[in-house]
N, C-alpha and C positions, 0 to 999 in steps of 0.2 A: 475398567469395568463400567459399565453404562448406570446410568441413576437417570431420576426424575429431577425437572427443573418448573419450578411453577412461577417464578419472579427474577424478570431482567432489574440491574441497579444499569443505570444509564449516566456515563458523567462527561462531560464536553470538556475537554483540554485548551487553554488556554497559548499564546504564541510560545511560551518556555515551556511547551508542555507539559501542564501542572493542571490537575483536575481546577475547572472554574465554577461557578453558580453553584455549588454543591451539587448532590446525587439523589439523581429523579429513581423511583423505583416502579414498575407497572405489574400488576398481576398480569399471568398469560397464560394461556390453557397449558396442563400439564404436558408436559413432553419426557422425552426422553433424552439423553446428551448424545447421542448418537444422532439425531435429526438437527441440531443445532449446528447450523454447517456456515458459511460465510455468507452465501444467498440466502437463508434461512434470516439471519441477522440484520441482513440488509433490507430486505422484504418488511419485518417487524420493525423497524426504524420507523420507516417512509412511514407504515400502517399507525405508527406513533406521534407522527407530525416530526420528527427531528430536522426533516429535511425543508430549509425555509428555499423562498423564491430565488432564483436565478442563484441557487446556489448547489452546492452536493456535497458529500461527506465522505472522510476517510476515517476508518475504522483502526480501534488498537488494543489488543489485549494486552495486560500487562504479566508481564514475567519477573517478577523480585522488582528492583525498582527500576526496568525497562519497561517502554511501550511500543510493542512490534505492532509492525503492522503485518496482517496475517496473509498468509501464502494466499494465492487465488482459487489453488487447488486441492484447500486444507480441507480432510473430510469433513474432521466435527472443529467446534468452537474447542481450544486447547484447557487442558484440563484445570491447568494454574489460574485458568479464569472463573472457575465454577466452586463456589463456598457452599454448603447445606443445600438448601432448595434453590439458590439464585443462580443466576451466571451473570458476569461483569462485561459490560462496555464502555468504552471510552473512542471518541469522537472528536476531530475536530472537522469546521465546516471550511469550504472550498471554494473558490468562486465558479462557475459552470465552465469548462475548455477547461479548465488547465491547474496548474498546482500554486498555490500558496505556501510556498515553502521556508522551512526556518532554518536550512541545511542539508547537506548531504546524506546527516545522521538518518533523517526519517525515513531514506530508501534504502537502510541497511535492513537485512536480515540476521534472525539469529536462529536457526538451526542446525542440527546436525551434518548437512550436507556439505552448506559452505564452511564450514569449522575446520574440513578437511582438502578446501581448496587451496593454491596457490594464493599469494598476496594479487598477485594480477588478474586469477581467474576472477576470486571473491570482488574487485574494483569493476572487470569488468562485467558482472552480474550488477552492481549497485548500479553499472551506468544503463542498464537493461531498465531498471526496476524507475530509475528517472526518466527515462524513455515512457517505461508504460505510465507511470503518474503524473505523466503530461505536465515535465516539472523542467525547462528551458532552461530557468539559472542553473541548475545542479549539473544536467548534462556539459553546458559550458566550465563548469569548478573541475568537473573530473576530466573534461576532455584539456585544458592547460594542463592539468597535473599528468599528459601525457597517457590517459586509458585509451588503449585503443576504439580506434571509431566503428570498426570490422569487426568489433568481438565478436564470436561465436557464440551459444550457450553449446553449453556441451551436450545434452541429449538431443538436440535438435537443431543445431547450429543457429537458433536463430538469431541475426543480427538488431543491433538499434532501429538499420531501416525498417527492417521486418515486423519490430513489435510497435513505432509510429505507422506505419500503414496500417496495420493489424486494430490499432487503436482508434485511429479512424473509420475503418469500416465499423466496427463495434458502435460509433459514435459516444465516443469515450473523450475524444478531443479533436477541434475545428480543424479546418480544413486550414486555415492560416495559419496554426500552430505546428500543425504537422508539417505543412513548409517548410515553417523555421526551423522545425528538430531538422529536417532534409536537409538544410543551408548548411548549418552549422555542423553537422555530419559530414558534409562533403568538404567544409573548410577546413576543420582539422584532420580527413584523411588524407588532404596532401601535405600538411604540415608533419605527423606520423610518421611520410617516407623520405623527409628530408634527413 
């Protein structure tokens, strides 16, 4: 059921993923939780200065003592994030191309959907998800560990290559990086049919 949200708490996560600098709070015009959508959040970040130079930020709501990072296609801000009048963000910052990563962990999801996937399906969705957060080490950690390089998504087959070009046109990650995901894709799909 939808409610009103008048104050973001805003808190930047640290490389163990641990809230750092304490929790900034901003008044902001009333809304309604149904309007608070992931580009809604994003938009109020940047309008909030969060985002410093030549750098960018990944978003993470937290669920019990998880911090997912939220689907791209989530209508509203998830419910577990929103206390009385507030809704919660947590943040850590990026450097501009590509991912500062602290692990595989951070490209997992936790939804319903993949809960009812295969152990192979749900890997190769993480490898998707490293793919899209322009994150090199990760895709290389899951491609040794043998996830295929061809995965499919299932509604729409889309593959690794698909979502590094995709990310590219977006201008989401360089043009150099996306090479590399391409290189490194193509190395371990012959390794794959061996």
């Amino acid at each position: 059921m939808p409610r009103c949200v008048r104050m973001i708490e805003v808190a930047k996560l640290d490389p163990l993923m641990r809230p750092s600098f304490g929790v900034h709070t901003f008044p902001i015009t009333e809304v309604d939780t149904t309007v608070v959508t992931l580009r809604y959040v994003l938009v109020l970040l940047q309008e909030l200065g969060v985002e410093e130079s030549g750098t960018s930020f990944q978003l993470f709501y937290k669920h019990g003592e998880d911090y997912i990072i939220p689907d791209v296609n989530m209508a509203e801000w998830p419910e577990c994030s929103c206390e009385g009048d507030r809704f919660k963000v947590w943040y850590r910052l990026l450097p501009s191309g590509g991912c500062s990563c602290f692990g595989i962990h951070v490209h997992y999801r936790n939804d319903q959907r993949y809960k009812q996937m295969t152990p192979k399906q749900y890997k190769g969705y993480v490898l998707l998800q490293a793919v899209a957060d322009g994150c090199l080490d990760c895709m290389a950690t899951l491609l040794e560990e043998r996830v295929d390089p061809n995965f499919g998504s299932l509604n729409k087959n889309f593959t690794p290559v698909d979502w590094a070009r995709h990310q590219l046109s977006e201008g989401k990650i360089t043009q150099q990086l996306c090479d590399d995901m391409l290189a490194l894709l193509k190395r371990y799909e012959v390794v794959t049919r061996v």
